[in-house]
C-alpha positions as CSV (number, residue, x, y, z in Angstrom):
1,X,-15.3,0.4,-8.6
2,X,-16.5,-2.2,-6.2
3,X,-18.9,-4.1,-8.3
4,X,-22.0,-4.5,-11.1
5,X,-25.5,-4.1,-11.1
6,X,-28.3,-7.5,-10.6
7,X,-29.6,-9.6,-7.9
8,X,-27.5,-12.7,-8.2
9,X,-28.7,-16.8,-7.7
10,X,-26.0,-18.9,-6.9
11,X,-25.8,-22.4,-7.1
12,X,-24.5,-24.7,-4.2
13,X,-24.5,-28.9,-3.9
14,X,-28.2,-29.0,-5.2
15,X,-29.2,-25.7,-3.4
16,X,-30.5,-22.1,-5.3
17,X,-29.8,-19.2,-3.1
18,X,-31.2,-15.7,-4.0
19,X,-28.7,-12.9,-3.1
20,X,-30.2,-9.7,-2.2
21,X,-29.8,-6.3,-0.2
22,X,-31.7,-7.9,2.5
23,X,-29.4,-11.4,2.8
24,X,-27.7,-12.2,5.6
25,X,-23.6,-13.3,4.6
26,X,-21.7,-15.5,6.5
27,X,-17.8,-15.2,5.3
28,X,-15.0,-17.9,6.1
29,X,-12.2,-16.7,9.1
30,X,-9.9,-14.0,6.3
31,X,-6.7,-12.8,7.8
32,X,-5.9,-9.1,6.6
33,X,-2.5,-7.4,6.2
34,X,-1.4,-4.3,4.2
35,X,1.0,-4.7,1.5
36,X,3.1,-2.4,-0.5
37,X,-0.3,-0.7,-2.1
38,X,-2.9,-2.8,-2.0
39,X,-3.9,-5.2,0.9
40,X,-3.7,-9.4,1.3
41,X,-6.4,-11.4,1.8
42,X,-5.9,-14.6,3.1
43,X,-8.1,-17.7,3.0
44,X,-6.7,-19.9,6.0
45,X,-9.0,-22.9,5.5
46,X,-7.8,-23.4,1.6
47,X,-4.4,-21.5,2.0
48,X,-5.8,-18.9,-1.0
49,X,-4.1,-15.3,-1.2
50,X,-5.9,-12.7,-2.8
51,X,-4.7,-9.1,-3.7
52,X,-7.9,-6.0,-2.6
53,X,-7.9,-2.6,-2.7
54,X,-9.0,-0.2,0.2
55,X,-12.7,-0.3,-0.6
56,X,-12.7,-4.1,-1.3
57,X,-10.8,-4.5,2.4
58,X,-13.4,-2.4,3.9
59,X,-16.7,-3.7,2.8
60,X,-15.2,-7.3,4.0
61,X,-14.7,-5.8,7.3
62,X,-18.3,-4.9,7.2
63,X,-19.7,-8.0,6.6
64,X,-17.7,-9.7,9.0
65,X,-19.5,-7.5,11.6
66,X,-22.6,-9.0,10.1
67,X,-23.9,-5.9,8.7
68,X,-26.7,-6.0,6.0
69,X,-25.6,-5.5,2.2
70,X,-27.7,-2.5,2.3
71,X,-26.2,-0.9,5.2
72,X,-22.7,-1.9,3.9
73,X,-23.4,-0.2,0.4
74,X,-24.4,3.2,1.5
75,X,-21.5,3.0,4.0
76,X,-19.2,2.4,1.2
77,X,-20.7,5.0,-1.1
78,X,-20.1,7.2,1.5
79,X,-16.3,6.6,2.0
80,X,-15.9,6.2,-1.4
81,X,-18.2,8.9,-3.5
82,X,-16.6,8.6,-6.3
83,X,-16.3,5.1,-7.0
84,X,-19.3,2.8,-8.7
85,X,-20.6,0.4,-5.7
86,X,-22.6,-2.9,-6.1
87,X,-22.4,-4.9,-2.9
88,X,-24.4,-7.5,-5.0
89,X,-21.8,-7.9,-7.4
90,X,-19.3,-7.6,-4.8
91,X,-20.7,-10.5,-2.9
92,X,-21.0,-12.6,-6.2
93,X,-17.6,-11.8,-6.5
94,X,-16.4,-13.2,-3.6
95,X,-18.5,-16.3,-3.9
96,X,-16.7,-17.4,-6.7
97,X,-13.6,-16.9,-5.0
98,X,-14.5,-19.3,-2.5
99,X,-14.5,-16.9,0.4
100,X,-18.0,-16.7,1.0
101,X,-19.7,-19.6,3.5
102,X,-23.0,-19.2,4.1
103,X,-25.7,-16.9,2.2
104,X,-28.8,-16.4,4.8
105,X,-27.5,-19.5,6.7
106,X,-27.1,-21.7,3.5
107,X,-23.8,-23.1,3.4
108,X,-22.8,-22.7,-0.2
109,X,-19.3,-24.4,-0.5
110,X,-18.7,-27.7,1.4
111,X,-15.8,-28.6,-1.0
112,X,-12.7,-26.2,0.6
113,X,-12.2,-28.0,3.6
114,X,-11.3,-31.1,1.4
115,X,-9.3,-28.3,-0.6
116,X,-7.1,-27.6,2.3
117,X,-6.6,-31.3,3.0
118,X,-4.6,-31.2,-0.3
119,X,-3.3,-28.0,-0.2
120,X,-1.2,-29.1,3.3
121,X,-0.1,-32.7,2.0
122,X,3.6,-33.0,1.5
123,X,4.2,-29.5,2.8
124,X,7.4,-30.6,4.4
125,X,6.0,-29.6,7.7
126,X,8.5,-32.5,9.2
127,X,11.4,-30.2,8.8
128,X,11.9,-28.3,11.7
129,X,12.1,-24.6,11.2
130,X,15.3,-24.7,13.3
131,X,17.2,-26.2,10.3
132,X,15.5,-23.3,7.9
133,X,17.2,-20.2,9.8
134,X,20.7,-22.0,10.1
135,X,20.9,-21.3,6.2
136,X,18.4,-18.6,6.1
137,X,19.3,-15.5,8.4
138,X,20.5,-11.8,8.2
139,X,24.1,-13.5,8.9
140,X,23.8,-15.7,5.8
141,X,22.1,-13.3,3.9
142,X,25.5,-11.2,3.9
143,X,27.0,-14.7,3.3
144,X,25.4,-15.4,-0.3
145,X,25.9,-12.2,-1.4
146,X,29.7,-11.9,-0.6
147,X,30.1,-15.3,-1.8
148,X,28.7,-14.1,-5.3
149,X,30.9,-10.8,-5.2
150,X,33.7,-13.6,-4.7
151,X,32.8,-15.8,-7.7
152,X,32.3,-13.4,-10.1
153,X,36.0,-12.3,-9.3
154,X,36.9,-15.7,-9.3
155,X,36.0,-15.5,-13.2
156,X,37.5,-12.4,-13.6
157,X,40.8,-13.1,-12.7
158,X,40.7,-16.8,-14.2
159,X,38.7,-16.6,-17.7
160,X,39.6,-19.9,-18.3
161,X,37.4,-21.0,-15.7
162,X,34.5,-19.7,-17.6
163,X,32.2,-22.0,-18.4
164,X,32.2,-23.6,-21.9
165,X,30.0,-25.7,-24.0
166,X,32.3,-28.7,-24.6
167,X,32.3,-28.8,-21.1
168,X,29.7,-31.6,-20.8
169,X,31.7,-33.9,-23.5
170,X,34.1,-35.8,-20.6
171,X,33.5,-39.4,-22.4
172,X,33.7,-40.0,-25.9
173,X,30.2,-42.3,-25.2
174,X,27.4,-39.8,-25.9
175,X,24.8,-41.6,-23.3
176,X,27.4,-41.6,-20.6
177,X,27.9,-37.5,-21.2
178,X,24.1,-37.2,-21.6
179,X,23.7,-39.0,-18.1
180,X,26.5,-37.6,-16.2
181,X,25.1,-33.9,-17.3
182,X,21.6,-34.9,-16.9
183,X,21.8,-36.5,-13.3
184,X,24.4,-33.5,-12.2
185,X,21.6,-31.0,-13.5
186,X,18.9,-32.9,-11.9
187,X,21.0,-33.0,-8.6
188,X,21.1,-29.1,-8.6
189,X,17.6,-28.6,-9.3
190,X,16.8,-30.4,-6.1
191,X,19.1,-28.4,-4.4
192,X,17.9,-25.3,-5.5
193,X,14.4,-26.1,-5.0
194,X,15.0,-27.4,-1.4
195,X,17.1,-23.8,-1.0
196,X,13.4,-22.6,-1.6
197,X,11.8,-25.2,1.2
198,X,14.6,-24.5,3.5
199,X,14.1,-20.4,3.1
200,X,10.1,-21.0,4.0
201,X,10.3,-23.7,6.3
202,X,13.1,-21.1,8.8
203,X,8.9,-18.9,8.8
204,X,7.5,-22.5,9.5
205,X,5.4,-22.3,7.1
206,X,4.5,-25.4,4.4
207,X,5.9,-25.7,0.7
208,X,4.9,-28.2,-2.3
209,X,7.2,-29.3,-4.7
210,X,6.1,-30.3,-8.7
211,X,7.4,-30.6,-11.9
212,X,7.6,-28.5,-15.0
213,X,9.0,-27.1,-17.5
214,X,10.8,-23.7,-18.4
215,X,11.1,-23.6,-22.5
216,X,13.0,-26.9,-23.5
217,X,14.2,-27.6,-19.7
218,X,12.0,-30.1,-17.4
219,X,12.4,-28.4,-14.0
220,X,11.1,-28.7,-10.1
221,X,8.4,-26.1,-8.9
222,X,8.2,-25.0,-5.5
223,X,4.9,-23.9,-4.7
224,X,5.5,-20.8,-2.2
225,X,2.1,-19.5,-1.9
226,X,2.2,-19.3,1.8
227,X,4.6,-16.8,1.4
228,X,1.8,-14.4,1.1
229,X,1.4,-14.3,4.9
230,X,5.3,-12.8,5.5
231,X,6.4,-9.0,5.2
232,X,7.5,-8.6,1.3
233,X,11.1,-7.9,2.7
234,X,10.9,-11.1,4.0
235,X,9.6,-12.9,0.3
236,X,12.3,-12.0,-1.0
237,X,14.3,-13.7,1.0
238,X,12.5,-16.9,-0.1
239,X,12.6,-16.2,-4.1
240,X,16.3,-15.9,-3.7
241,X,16.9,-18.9,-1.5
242,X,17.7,-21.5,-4.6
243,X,19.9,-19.1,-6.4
244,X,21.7,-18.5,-2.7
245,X,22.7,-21.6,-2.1
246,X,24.1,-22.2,-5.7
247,X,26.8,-19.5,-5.0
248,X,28.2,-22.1,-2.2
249,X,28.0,-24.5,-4.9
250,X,30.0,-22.5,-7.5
251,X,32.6,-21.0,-4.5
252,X,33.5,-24.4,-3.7
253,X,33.9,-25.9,-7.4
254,X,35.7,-23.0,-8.4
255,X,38.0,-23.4,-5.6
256,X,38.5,-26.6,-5.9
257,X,39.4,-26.2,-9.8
258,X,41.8,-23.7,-8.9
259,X,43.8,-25.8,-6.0
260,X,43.4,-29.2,-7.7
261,X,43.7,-27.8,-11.9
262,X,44.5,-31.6,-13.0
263,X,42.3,-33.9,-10.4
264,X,40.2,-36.1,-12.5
265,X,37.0,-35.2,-10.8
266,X,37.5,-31.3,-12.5
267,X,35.5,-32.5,-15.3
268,X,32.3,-32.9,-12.9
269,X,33.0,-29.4,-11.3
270,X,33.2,-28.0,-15.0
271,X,29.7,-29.5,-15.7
272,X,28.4,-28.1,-12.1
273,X,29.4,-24.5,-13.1
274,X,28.5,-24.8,-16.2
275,X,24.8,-26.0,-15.5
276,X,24.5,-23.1,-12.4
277,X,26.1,-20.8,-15.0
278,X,23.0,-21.0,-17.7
279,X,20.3,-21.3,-14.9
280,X,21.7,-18.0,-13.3
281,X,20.9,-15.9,-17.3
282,X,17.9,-17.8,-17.4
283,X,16.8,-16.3,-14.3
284,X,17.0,-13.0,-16.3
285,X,15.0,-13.8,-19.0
286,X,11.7,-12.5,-17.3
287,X,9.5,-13.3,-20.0
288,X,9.7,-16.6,-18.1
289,X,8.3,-16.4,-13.8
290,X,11.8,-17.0,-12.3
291,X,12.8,-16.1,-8.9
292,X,14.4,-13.1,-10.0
293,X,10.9,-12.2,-11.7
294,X,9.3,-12.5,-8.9
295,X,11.9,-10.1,-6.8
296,X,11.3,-7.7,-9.6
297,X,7.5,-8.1,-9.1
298,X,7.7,-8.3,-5.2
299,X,9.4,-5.0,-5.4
300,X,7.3,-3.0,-7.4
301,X,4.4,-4.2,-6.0
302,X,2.7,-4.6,-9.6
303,X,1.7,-8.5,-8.7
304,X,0.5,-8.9,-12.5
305,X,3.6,-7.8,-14.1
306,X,4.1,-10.6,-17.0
307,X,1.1,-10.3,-17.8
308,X,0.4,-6.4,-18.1
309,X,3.8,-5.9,-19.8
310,X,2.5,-8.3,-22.7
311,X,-0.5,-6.3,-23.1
312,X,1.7,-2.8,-23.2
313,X,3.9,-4.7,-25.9
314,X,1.1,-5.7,-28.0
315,X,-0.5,-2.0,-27.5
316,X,2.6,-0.8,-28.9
317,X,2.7,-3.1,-31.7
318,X,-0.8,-2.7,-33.2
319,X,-2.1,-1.1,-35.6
320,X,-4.1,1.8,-34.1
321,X,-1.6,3.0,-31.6
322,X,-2.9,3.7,-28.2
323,X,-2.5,6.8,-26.4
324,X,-0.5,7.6,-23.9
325,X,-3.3,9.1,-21.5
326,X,-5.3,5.4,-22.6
327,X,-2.1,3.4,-21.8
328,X,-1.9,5.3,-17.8
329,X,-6.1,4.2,-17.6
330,X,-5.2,0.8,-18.8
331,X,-2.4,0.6,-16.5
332,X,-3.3,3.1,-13.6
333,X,0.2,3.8,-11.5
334,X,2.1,1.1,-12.6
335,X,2.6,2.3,-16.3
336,X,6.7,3.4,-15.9
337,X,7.5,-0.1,-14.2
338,X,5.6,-2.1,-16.6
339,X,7.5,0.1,-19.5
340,X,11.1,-0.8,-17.7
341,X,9.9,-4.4,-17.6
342,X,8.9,-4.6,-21.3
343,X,12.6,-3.4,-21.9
344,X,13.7,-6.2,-19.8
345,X,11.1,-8.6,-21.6
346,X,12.8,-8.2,-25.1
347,X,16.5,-8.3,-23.1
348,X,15.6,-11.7,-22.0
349,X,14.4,-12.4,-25.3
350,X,17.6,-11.5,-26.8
351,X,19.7,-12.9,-23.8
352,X,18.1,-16.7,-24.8
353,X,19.2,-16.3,-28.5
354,X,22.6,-15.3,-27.3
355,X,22.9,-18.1,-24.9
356,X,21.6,-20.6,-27.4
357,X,24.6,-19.2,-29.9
358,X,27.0,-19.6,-27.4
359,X,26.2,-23.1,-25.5
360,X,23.5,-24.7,-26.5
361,X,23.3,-24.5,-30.7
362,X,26.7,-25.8,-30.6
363,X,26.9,-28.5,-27.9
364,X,23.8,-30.0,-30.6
365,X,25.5,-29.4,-33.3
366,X,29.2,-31.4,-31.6
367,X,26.8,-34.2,-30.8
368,X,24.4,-35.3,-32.9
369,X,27.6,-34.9,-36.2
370,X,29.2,-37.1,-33.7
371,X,26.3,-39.8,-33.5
372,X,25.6,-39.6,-37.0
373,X,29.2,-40.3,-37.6
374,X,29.0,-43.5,-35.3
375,X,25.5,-44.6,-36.9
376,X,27.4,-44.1,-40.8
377,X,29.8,-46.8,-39.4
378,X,28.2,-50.0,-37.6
379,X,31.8,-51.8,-38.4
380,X,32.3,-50.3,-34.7
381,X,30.0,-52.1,-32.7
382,X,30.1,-50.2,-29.2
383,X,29.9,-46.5,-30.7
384,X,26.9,-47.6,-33.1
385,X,24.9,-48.9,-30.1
386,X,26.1,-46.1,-28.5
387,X,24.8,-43.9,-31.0
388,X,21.6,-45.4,-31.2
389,X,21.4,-45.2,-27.4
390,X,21.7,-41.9,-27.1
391,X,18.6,-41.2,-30.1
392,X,16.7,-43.3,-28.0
393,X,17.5,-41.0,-24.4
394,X,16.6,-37.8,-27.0
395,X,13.5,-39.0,-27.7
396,X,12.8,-40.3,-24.2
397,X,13.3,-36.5,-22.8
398,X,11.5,-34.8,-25.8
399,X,8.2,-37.3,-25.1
400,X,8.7,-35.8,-21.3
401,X,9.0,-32.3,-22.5
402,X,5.9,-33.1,-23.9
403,X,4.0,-34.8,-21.9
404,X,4.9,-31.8,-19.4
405,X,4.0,-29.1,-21.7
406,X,0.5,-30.5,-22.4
407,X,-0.1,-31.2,-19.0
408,X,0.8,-27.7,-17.3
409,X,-1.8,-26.3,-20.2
410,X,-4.3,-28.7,-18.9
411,X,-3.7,-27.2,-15.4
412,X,-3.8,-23.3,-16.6
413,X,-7.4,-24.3,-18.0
């Protein structure tokens, strides 16, 4: 289906503009190119991606030639006979998606060059792309992955290496252990994010960076939406750039732990795997948007995977079961992938409760008995403030959380 039924009157900085078959539409410069099934549509003025079918690629292509909407909806009915074709609602379609410029020579959106203004601030266009491919190449790419072969037999052959959850306890202060861990974490967030930057910068192409959150965990963002213009071989590449660079990270700690077992600074290199270690399964848990998620959904090519493998969960959970002939005309061709990734869903599910059991349940449970401890005896001066201290950085980071939470809903409205 390409679109609905009625004439449509859009509304435009004070101006009413009457679509009809008759109008005359004047589209901003789009940049084409195929994709695994679909096609990408890009937006160059406001950086803006958008995934189109065949039809929806070749009615554009139409307009562009300045063909009438009438002329370009027999045309398509042709091609298409069996599809339901509006070029009205098509057009309206469009509009709100900020691609469309002019409607019989009325400009209708005068916002999206300010748009893009934004959209290319802080895009770290001053690195040069140089400095990208020197970390980001086929070479390299053989690199990370032998280097991840190499620590994962680094733990095999040395289990007492593996990472454990009194490994953030180094100082019997509880705000020095909270900041030590929380300034090594944030250190490798930045470094993973900038493994992101460094991957999209080596296609010289731009890159934001934000906060958020993932569950309990306030975390960078890199905004790789530019990525849309590369090969999806080549996204890839940029999803897995953070997670790349860790493995350097890990290969050296875990060498260094192995040379130099009783250097003081071992501690440190306990809390650097440790942190890499739970970020790495959290990457699994894909009923989060990690990088690995987005490999997953790269892959496939099913660009709405979180979201359609909730839906085929709750269908399976309801009441009134659906059919399976309903489920493949809900879900066209991407049915059996969305059913491996709703297996995955619950996995990840099941994979936080483990890693909560293991690491994170206990290291709350070590430290706040410990606090309480101090608090039950001020006679000690140093490890009361202490305690009180480190209630004070707790609620500091859950106001944060917060804050974050509220605000990223705020954003999705």
């Amino acid at each position: 289906m390409l679109a609905l039924q009625h004439p449509i009157f859009i509304s435009r900085g004070g101006l009413t503009l009457k679509v009809s078959l008759q109008s005359k539409i004047t589209l901003y410069p789009l940049s084409i190119q195929k994709d695994k099934k679909n096609y990408i549509v890009e937006e160059p003025i406001s950086g803006d991606f958008f995934e189109m079918p065949q039809i929806s690629v070749d009615a554009i292509q139409r307009l562009e030639k300045g063909e009438d909407l009438a002329d370009v909806e027999k045309a398509i009915k042709e091609s298409y006979p069996d599809e339901e074709v509006d070029i009205i609602e098509f057009v309206e379609q469009l509009v709100e998606l900020g691609l469309v410029q002019a409607v019989d020579g009325e400009p209708i959106n005068r916002e999206i060059e300010r748009a893009n203004s934004r959209s290319r601030a802080g895009g770290f266009e001053w690195i040069p792309s140089w400095v990208g491919r020197l970390f980001f190449n086929r070479m390299m790419g053989k690199v990370y992955l032998l280097l991840l072969v190499l620590n994962i037999f680094i733990f095999v052959l040395n289990p007492e290496l593996f990472p454990h959850y009194m490994d953030i306890f180094l100082f019997d202060s509880m705000v020095m252990n909270m900041l030590i861990y929380l300034l090594i974490s944030l250190a490798l967030i930045i470094i993973h994010e900038f493994g992101h930057i460094l991957a999209i910068r080596s296609y010289d192409l731009p890159a934001k960076l934000s906060i958020g959150n993932r569950l309990i965990f306030i975390v960078f963002e890199t905004d790789l939406t530019s990525a849309w213009k590369l090969d999806p071989k080549k996204r890839n590449i940029l999803y897995l750039a953070g997670m790349s660079i860790e493995q350097i990270i890990v290969f050296v700690s875990l060498g260094l732990m192995l040379v130099f077992p009783d250097a003081n600074f071992v501690g440190i290199l306990s809390i650097i795997v440790l942190d890499i270690f739970i970020k790495t399964m959290y990457q699994c848990c894909f009923y989060m948007k990690t990088d690995v998620y987005y490999v997953v959904e790269n892959v496939t090519g099913c660009y709405n995977l979180m979201e359609s493998g909730t839906e085929y969960l709750r269908s399976i959970f309801k009441k009134q079961r659906v059919s399976w002939n309903e489920k493949q005309k809900i879900f066209q061709d991407n049915l059996n992938v969305i059913r491996m990734y709703s297996v995955f869903y619950i996995v990840g599910v099941f994979l936080t409760l483990l890693l909560a059991t293991i690491y994170f349940l206990p290291q709350l449970y070590y430290a706040y008995t410990t606090i309480f401890s101090k608090i039950q005896n001020p006679h000690n001066s140093a490890a009361f403030w202490d305690a009180v201290a480190f209630l004070v950085q707790t609620i500091f980071i859950i106001g944060l959380l917060i804050y974050l939470m509220r605000k990223r809903r705020l954003d999705d409205k």
